[in-house]
Every structure is written in structure tokens, then in C-alpha cells.
C-alpha positions in Angstrom: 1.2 -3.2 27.0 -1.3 -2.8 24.3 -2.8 -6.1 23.0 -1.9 -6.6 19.2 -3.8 -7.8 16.4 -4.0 -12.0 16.3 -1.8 -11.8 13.0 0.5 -10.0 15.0 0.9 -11.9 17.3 1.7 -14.8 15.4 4.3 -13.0 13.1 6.0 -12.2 16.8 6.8 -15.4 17.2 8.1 -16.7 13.8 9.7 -13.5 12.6 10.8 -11.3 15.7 13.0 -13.9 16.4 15.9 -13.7 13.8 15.6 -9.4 13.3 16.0 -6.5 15.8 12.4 -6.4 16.9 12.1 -2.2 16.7 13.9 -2.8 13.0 11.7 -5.3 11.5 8.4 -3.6 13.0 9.2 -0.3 11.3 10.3 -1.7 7.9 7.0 -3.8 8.2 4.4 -1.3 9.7 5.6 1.2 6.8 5.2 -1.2 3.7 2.3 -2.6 5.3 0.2 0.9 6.1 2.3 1.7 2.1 -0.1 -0.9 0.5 -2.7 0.4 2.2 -2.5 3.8 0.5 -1.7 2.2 -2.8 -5.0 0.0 -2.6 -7.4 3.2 -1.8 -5.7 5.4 -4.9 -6.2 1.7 -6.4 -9.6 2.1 -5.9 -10.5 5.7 -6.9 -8.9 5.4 -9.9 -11.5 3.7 -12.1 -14.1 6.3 -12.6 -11.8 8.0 -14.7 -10.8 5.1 -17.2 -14.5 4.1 -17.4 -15.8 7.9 -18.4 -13.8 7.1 -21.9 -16.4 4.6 -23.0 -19.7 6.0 -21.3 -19.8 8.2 -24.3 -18.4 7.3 -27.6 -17.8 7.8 -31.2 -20.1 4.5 -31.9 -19.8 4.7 -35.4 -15.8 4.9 -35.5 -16.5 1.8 -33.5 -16.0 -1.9 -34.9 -18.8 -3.9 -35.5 -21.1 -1.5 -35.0 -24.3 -1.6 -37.5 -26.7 0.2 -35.2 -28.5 3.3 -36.7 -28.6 4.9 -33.4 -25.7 7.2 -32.4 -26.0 6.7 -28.8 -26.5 3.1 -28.6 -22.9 2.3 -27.6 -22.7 4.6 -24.8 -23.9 4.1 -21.3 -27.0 5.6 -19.8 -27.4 8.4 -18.6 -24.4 9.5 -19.6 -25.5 9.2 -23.6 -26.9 12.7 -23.4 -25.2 15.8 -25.2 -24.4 16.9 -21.5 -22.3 13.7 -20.6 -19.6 15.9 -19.9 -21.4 17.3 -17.2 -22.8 14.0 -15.8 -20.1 12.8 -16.2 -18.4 15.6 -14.0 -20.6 15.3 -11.3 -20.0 11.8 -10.1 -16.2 13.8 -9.8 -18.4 16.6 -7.6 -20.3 14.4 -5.3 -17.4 11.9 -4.6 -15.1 15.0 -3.9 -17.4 17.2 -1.9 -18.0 14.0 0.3 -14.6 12.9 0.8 -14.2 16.7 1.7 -16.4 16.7 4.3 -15.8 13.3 5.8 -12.4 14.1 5.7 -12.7 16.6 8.5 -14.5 14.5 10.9 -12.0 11.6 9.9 -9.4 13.1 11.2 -10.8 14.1 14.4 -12.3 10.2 14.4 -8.7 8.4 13.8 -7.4 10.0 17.6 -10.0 9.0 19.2 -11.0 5.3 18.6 -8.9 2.3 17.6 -7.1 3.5 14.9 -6.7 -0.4 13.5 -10.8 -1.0 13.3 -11.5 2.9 12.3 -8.8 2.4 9.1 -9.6 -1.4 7.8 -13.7 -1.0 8.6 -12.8 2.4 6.1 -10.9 -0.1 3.7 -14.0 -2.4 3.8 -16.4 0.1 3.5 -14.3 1.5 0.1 -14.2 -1.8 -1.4 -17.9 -1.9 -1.2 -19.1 1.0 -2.6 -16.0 0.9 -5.4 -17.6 -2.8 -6.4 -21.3 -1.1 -5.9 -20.7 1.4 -9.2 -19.1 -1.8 -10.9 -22.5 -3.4 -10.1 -24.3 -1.3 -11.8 -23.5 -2.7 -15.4 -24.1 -5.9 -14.2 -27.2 -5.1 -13.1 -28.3 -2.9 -15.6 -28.9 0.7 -13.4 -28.9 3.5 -15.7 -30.2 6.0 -13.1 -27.8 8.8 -11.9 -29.0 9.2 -8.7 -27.6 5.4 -8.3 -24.0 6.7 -9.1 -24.4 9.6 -7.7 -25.2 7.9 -4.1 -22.3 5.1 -4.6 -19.8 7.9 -5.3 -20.9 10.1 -2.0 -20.5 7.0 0.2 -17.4 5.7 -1.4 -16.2 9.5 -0.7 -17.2 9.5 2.7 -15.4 5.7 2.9 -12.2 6.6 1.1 -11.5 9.5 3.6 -10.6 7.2 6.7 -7.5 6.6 4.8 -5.1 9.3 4.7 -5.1 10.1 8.4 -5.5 7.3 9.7 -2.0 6.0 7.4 -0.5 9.0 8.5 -1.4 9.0 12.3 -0.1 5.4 12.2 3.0 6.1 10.6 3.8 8.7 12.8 3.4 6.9 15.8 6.1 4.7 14.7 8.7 7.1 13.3 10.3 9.9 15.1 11.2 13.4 13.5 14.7 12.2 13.1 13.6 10.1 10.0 10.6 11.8 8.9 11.9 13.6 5.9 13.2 10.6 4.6 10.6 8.2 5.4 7.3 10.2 3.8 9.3 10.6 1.1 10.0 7.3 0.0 6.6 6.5 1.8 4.5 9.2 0.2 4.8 7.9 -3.8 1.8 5.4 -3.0 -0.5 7.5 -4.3 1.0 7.5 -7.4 1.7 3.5 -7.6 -2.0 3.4 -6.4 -2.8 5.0 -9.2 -0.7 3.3 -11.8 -2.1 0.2 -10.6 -5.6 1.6 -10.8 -5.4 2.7 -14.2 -3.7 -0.8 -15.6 -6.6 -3.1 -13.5 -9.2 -0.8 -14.8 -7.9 -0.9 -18.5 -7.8 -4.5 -18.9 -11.8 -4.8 -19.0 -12.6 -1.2 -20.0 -13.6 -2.2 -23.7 -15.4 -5.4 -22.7 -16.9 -5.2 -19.1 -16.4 -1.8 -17.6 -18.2 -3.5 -14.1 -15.0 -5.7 -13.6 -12.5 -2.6 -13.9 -14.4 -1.3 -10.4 -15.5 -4.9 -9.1 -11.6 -6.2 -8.8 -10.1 -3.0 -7.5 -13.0 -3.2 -5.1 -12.4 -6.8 -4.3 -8.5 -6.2 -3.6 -9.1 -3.3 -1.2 -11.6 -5.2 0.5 -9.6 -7.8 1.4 -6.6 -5.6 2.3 -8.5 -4.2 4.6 -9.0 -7.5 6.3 -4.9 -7.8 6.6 -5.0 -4.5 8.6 -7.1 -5.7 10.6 -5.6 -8.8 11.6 -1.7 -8.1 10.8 -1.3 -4.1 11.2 0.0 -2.8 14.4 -0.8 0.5 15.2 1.5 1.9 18.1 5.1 0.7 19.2 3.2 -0.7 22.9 1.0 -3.1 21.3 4.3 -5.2 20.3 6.6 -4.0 22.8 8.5 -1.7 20.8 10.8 1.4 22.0 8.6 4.6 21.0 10.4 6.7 18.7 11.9 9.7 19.5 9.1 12.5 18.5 10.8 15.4 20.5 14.7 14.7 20.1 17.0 14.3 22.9 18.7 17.0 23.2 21.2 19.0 25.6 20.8 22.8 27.2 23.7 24.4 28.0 24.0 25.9 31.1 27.3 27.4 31.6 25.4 30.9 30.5 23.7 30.8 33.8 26.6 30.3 36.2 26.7 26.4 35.7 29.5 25.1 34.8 27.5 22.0 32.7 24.8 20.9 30.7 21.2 18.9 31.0 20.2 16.2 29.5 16.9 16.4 28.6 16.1 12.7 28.8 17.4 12.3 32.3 16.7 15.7 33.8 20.1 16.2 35.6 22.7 18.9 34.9 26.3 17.3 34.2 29.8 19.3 34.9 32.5 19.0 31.8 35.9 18.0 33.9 38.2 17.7 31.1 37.0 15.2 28.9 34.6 13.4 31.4 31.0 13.8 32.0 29.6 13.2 36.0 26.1 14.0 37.5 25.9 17.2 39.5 22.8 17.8 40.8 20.1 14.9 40.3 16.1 15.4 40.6 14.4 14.8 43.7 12.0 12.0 45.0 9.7 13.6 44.0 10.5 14.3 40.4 11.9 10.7 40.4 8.1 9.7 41.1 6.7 11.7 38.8 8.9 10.2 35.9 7.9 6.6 37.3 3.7 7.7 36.9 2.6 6.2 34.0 2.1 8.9 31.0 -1.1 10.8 30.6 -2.3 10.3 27.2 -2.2 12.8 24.5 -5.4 15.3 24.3 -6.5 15.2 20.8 -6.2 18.8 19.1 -8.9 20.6 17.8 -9.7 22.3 14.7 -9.0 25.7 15.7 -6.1 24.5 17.5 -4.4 23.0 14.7 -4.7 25.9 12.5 -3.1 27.8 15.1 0.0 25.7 14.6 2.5 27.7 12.4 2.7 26.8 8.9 -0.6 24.6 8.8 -2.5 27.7 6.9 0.3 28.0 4.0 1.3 24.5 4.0 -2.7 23.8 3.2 -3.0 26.8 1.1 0.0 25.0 -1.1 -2.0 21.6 -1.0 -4.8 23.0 -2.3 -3.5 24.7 -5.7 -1.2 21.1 -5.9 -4.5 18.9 -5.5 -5.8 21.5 -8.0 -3.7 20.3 -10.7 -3.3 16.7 -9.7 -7.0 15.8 -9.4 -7.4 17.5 -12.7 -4.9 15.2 -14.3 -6.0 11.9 -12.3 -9.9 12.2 -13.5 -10.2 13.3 -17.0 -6.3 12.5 -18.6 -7.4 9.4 -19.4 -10.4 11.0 -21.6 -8.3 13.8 -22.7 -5.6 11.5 -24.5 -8.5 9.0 -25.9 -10.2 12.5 -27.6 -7.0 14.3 -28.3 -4.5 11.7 -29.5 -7.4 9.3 -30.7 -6.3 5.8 -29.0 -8.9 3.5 -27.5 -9.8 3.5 -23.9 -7.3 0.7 -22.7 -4.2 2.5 -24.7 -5.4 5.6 -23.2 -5.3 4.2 -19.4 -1.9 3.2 -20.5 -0.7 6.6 -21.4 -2.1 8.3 -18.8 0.5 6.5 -16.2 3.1 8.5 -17.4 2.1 11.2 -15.3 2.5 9.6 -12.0 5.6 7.9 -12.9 6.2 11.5 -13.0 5.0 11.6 -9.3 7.0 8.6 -8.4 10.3 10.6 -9.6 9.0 13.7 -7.9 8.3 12.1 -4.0 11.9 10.0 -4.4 13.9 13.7 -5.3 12.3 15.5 -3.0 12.1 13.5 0.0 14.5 15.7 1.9 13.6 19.6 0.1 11.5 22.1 1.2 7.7 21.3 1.1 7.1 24.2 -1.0 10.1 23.5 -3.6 8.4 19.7 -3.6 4.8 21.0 -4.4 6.3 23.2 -7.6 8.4 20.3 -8.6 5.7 17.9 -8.1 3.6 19.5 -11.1 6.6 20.2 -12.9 8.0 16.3 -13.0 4.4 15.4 -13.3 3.2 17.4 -16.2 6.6 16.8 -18.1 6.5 13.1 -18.1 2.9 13.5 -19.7 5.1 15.6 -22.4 8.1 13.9 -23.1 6.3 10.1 -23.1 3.6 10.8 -25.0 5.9 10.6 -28.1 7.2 8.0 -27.4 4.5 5.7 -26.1 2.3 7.0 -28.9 4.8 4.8 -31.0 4.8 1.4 -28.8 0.6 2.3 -28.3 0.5 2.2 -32.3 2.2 -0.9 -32.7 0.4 -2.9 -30.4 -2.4 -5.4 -32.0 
């Protein structure tokens, strides 16, 4: 057996004892590896609160007696171009986590998946508190952000398949529709927690709305590593059933029987009864009693060869399209549009992932396709239909 983490193994003996062991290691592996997720949306999710007050309307601003136009906002972003600076921390954290996310992926198989995903946590943490530190330290240089945001991209990309890898090590396709998608609504939640930490010292320190979502990954990173178990063997756990057990019949070719899949024998039906008819020979039994080879990782090419991985991806792409448009400039949209201030408009902008959260819970047993139309559909609406509403409660709030 595979040796678990030291948190695990102390959670073994106090917990384990009272719970079916495969139960309470699923439920716990899946919030567990959940709040992972949630804490690296968590984390990405500043940037696009903090762009409302980089550049601002000083004069509309209370207390302000400067001559200066500018000498509110945030350099370098107090140019006529801040739109475009501003855009191209979005470029350089994206194109990174682009990249790293194709060698993350072929990373996660191949080394311990528990150090490759909390060293990845860690790592995210640092370089989310690094742009914090920045106003604390008084950097006004681009290339400073710029750098921060390419690391932290690079970072953030261990997350999603490692999670994933993990997850599916633990659940078979029997459950899968059901678990991803209850499981799957962390990114929103991550970012509804995001925008709320990140609001709270938007107006006053803008440093603290990255430093504490930094801080929080950081350290739940250090819980993976010390609490997360990765595969079913490293706390002796039954594997789950990835290929289904499943029966052939047989009577088609002359046999008058079936065989079990899991047991490699071919069974006769006398009346209502079930008995072994032919049984495998030493040396299949020998073979079965070999330990297992381990899975070969699949490669690039291979993986695209697997049908639906091109359209599924394709579909992903014109989602992500619309969602990462929504998740880095709403925030500024609503605060230039509808006029609030920058905490009111982190607020608002939640409404489109509770519009996520809706989505993942409704669809978690549809087609993928029929989820990825819905998903901008639910999302897009509850920007619509709340804004209204919230505009109201936003108004009467001191």
C-alpha cells in the first residue's frame, strides 16, 4: 500500500473508525480537493476588482482637492491607455497559464500528484501576495506586474488537473455525472469568495485584497499536503470501478451462459440459478494474482485521438470565451456603466456566478453541450434580472 500523508494518517485513526472507511474517504477527498479549487478561483479573482480603482474619476471622488487628474489613480496605469495596461496583465497571466497548462497536465501523471498540486498552491499564493506587494512597496513599474502575473499563471495551472486527476482516481464512471456536477460549481464559489475578500479593502488598501487571498491559498496548500490523499491505496481503500462490471452474453455463440467480466468465467442459466462452467486456467489464475502494471501516461497526440476531446475542447473554448470576459472586467463594467463604487461593484458582479452555481447543480446529469449553452445562458441572466434589484439594496447601503 501507498504510504499516506502524516495528517492522514492521523485522521485514520480517529475518524475511520465510526464511518465506512471507502464512504467517508470519498465524501472527504471531494470537499477537500473542492476547496482546493475554490481557493485558486479565490485567488485569480482580485485583478479584476482592483483594475476599478487603478484608474478613476478623482475628481467625483471625496476628499479630493488635488489639481492633478491622475493623482488618484495607480501608476502606470494613470495613462490615457490604462485600458490597455490594464488588459495586458489579463494577456500575460493567460498566455502563461495557457502554456503551463499543457505541460501541467503531462507533469500531474507523472510525479506525486499530492507535492506537484500543494507546491502549485504555494507557489499561487506567493505570486497572488507578490502583486499585493507592490502597493505596499510602492512599484509602479509594469514589467513588475507583468512578471508576477506570468508566474502566478504558470503557478495557477497545476490546479485543475491535478484536482481532476485526483478526483478521478477516487470516483468511478458510475458516479461521475453526478459528482462533477455538484463538484464542478467551485469555480464559481471561488470566485464569489474572491470578489467579496477583494472588495472589502479595494477603496482603502488594494495590496490586502491580493495579500489575504494569497495568504489563504498558501496555507491550503499546506493542508493538501499534509491531509489530502491522492489514490484509494495510500489509505487502503477499494478502487472504484472505472471500467464497470459488466456481463457478455454468450448464448449467441453456442453457449448456453454468460461471463462475468470481473471473474473471467462463463456461467450456465439453469432456471433461476447461476453455476460456474468453465473456470480460467492456472495460468490465467497467475496472471490475475501479478500485481498490476501501472498505467502509461497518454500523450498529446494520443489524447486528441480520443473521440470527442477535439469538440468537447472546441465547446470549452467559445464557453471560457465568455466566462473570462465576464470574470475580468464585469466588475469595471458595472462601476462605469451603473456608476457604483468599486466595493458595490465587486458585490454586483457575484450575481453572475451565482448564476454558475445554478447552472453546474441543473446540469450535473445533461449533455456537456446542452450544459455549456446553459451555462452562459443562467450566467448572463442572473447579471440581468439582479442587477435591478441589487441596484436598490447597493443604493441604500451607507
Amino acid at each position: 500500500m501507498m504510504r499516506s500523508p502524516l495528517g492522514v494518517r492521523i485522521i485514520d485513526r480517529v475518524c475511520c473508525k465510526c464511518f465506512n472507511k471507502d464512504t467517508w474517504y470519498r465524501g472527504y477527498v471531494l470537499l477537500l480537493t473542492f476547496l482546493c479549487y475554490c481557493c485558486y478561483h479565490l485567488s485569480r479573482k482580485p485583478v479584476s476588482v482592483v483594475k476599478t480603482v487603478f484608474h478613476q474619476n478623482c475628481s467625483a471622488l471625496p476628499d479630493y482637492n488635488s489639481s492633478d487628474p491622475t493623482a488618484c489613480d495607480w501608476a502606470p496605469f494613470n495613462h490615457p491607455n490604462y485600458q490597455e495596461l490594464e488588459g495586458s496583465l489579463d494577456y500575460a497571466y493567460l498566455f502563461a497559464y495557457a502554456v503551463g497548462m499543457f505541460f501541467a497536465g503531462h507533469i500531474a501523471e507523472r510525479v506525486d500528484l499530492r507535492l506537484f498540486l500543494s507546491l502549485g498552491m504555494m507557489l499561487s499564493g506567493i505570486t497572488t501576495a507578490l502583486f499585493g506587494m507592490g502597493r505596499l512597496w510602492n512599484i509602479h513599474l509594469l514589467s513588475y506586474y507583468l512578471a508576477v502575473q506570468i508566474f502566478g499563471g504558470l503557478a495557477q495551472s497545476s490546479g485543475w488537473p491535478a484536482v481532476v486527476t485526483c478526483v478521478g482516481n477516487w470516483f468511478g464512471k458510475g458516479h461521475r455525472g453526478l459528482v462533477f456536477g455538484v463538484w464542478n460549481s467551485h469555480t464559481s464559489i471561488g470566485n464569489i469568495l474572491g470578489s467579496l475578500i477583494a472588495g472589502v479593502w479595494v477603496s482603502t488598501n488594494w495590496g490586502l485584497s491580493f495579500i489575504v487571498p494569497g495568504l489563504i491559498i498558501l496555507a491550503m496548500g499546506l493542508v493538501v499536503f499534509l491531509l489530502l490523499p491522492t489514490d484509494p491505496k495510500e489509505v487502503g481503500c477499494s478502487p472504484p470501478d472505472h471500467h464497470g462490471q459488466h456481463i457478455v452474453d454468450h448464448r449467441t455463440h453456442g453457449e448456453t451462459g454468460y461471463e462475468d467480466v470481473s471473474t473471467h468465467q462463463v456461467v450456465p442459466v439453469v432456471g433461476e440459478e447461476i453455476a460456474p462452467l468453465m473456470t480460467d486456467s492456472d495460468e490465467d489464475v497467475e496472471e490475475r494474482k501479478r500485481p498490476p502494471r501501472e498505467a502509461e501516461a497518454i500523450s498529446f497526440f494520443g489524447a486528441l485521438r480520443i473521440p470527442g476531446v477535439v469538440e468537447f475542447s472546441l465547446c470549452l473554448f467559445f464557453s471560457k470565451l465568455v466566462a473570462y470576459t465576464f470574470l475580468y472586467w464585469l466588475p469595471s463594467y458595472i462601476k462605469y456603466v451603473a456608476h457604483y463604487d468599486a466595493t458595490q461593484s465587486a458585490d454586483l458582479s457575484t450575481m453572475f456566478d451565482v448564476g454558475g452555481i445554478a447552472d453546474s447543480l441543473h446540469n450535473r446529469a445533461r449533455s456537456f453541450t446542452q450544459a455549456v449553452l446553459q451555462l452562459v445562458w443562467f450566467q448572463t441572466t442572473a447579471v440581468k434580472v439582479h442587477l435591478p434589484v441589487l441596484s436598490c439594496w447597493l443604493s441604500a447601503r451607507p
